[in-house]
C-alpha positions in Angstrom: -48.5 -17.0 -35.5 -51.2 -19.5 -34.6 -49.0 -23.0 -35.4 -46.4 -23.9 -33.2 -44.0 -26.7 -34.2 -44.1 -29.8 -31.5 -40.8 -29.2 -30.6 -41.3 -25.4 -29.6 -44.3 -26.4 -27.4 -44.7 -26.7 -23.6 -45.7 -30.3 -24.3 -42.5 -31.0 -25.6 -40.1 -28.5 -23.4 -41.6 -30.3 -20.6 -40.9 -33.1 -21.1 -37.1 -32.2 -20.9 -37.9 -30.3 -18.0 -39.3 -33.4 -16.8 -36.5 -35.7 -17.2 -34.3 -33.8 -15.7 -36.1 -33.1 -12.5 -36.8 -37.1 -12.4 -33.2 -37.3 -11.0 -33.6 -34.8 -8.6 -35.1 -31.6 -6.8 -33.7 -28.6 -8.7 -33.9 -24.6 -8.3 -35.0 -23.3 -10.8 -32.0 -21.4 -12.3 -30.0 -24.3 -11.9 -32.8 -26.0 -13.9 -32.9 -23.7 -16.6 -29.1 -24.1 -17.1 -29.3 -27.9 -17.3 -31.9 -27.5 -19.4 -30.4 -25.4 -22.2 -27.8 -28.3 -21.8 -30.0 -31.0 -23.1 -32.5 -29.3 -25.4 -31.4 -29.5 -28.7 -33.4 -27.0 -31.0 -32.1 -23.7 -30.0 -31.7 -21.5 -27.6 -35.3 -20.8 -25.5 -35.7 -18.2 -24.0 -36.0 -17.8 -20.0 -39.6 -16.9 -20.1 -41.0 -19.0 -22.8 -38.9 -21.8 -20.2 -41.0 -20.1 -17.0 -44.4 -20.2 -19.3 -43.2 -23.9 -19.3 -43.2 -24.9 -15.8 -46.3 -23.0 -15.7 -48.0 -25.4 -17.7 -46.5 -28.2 -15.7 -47.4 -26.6 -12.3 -51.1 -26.4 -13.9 -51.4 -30.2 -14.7 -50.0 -31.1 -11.8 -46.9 -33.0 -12.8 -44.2 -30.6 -10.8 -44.6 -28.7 -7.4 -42.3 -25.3 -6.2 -41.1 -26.0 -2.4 -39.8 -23.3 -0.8 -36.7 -21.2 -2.4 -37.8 -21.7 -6.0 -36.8 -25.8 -5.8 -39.0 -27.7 -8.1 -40.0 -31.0 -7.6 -41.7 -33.5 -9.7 -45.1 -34.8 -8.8 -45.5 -38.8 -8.6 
């Protein structure tokens, strides 16, 4: 299926993503635990969640230190 729904795209998951890593460095399961917190569609799963922070690594907005810790970019 070529149409995603805004809400199921790595624009929007990001964005989550993003405000949680505002308040702090995170690893990156802790991250994805926090983050099904907080999202409130439904359950994503942990690679569509990866393929997320890939985008975000690729416009620059977040950085992976060393042992998986992600960090945002300011």
């Amino acid at each position: 299926n070529k149409i995603v729904k805004i809400e199921d795209s790595f624009i929007s998951i990001g964005g989550y993503i993003l405000l949680l890593l505002d308040k702090e460095s995170i690893s990156v399961d802790i991250l994805y635990i926090k983050f099904k917190e907080i999202y409130p569609k439904k359950e994503i799963s942990f690679d569509f969640f990866i393929y997320a922070l890939d985008f975000l690594f690729m416009i620059k907005k977040i950085k992976i230190k060393k042992d998986d810790v992600i960090e945002v970019l300011k």
